[in-house]
C-alpha positions, 0 to 999 in steps of 0.5 A, a space after each residue: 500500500 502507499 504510506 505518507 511522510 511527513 516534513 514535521 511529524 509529531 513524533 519525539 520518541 522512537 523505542 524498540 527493545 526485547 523483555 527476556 527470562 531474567 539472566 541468572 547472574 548477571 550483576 551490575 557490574 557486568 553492564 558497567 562491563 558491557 558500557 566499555 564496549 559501547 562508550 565510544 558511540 555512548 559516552 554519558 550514562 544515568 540510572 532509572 527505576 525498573 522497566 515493568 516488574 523490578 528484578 532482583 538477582 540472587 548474587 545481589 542485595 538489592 534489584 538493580 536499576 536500569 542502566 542508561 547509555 547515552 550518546 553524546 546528542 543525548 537524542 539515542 540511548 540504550 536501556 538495559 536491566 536484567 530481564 530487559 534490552 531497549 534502543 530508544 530515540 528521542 527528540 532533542 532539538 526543535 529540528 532534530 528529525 527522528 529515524 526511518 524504520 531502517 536506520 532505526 532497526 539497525 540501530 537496535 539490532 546492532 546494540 542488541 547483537 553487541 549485547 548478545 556476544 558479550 553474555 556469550 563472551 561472558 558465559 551466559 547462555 542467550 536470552 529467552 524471549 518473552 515479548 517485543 516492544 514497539 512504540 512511538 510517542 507523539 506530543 500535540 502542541 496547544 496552540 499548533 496542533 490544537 486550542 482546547 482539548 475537546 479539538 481531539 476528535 477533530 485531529 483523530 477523527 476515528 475517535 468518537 470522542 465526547 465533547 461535552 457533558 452535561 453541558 460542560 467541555 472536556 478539559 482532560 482525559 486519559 484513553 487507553 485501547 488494547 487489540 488484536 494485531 490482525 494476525 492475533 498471534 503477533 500480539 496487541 496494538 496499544 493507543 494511549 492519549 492523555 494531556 499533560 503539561 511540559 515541565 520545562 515550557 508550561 506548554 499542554 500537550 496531548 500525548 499519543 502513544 501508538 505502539 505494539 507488543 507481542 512475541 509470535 511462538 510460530 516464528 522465532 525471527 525477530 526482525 521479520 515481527 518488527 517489520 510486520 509490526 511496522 507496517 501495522 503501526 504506520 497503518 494505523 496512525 495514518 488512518 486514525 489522523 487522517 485530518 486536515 492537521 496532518 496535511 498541514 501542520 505536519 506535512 503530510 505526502 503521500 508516496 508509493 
């Protein structure tokens, strides 16, 4: 089918990334080993709390954090904790462009086979599986993408959203859908949206989340469900925004 570009998408940030059998014996100081490795590409690094459910490890007192390592740009990182590998992009810059699907594969398989061939170099056995992450997060800006919060159903027209109620407008929400990816076995397609207000500019945004999980028992290929998870997304988003803002606030075309 033909898919869009956009000149200036909503989107700040791209993840992918493996949730996997947590890896007996493998400590915090390992990953402080495996960041040699990467440092050059990925100099800065922080500390977060876990990704899902904290995991802690029979050789050490306390679960350890999630480790992050950051490039120099700050726009790529690599999160790693030891039931869980995720590449992420994220938007920096007013005019720093987020990656094809690509360069963003590519991205994340190099890290991850770098991550793979240090367990191995290290005496683990390779990670298990459990479930593939997908996700893109988008920010629609008050006052270009939108004036009050009711204007939702006229960016995402798919969404028969509730304007008023018993008279009075909407001033916030928070909408979570779950489905069947159309091949179910692959997993589920995840929409979120909510508003929040940016820390940093006092800016209120709508935050919509379009992302995919699942792992397909059928077929152990990792790249082949990212592709097939890609299309679905990229689907998806065009026919849920399929408004006049993605034709000119965010300059959508179309290409075959």
């Amino acid at each position: 089918m033909n898919t869009a570009k956009y000149s200036k998408p909503p989107v700040i940030e791209v993840v992918m990334g493996v949730e996997f059998l947590p890896i007996y014996g493998l400590r915090s100081e390992h990953i402080g080993l495996f960041w040699e490795k990467i440092i050059d590409k990925y100099p800065k690094s922080e500390q977060a709390t876990n990704y899902g459910k904290p995991i802690q490890s029979n050789s050490e007192i306390y679960p350890a954090p999630r480790f992050w390592f950051i490039t120099e740009s700050l726009n790529k990182l690599v999160q790693i904790q030891n039931n869980c590998f995720l590449c992420n992009w994220r938007k920096v810059e007013g005019e720093d462009q987020y990656p094809e699907y690509s360069e963003m594969n590519r991205l994340f398989n190099n890290n991850y086979s770098s991550f793979l061939e240090f367990l191995k170099e290290k005496g683990f056995n390779e990670p298990a599986p459990l479930k593939y992450e997908f996700n893109y997060v988008n920010h629609l800006k008050e006052n270009f993408d939108f004036r009050e919060a009711k204007e939702l159903s006229d960016i995402i027209k798919r969404l028969d959203f509730p304007e008023t109620l018993s008279g009075q407008e909407v001033k916030d929400f928070n909408l979570n859908y779950i489905y069947d990816l159309p091949d179910a076995k692959k997993g589920i397609f995840k929409l979120n949206l909510f508003t929040t207000t940016l820390k940093n500019t006092k800016q209120k945004i709508i935050v919509f989340e379009n992302g995919a999980s699942g792992f397909d028992s059928s077929n152990h290929n990792m790249n082949d469900w990212f592709d097939y998870v890609h299309e679905q997304l990229t689907q998806n988003f065009e026919k849920l925004t399929d408004s006049d803002t993605t034709k000119t606030n965010w300059e959508k075309k179309e290409v075959s």
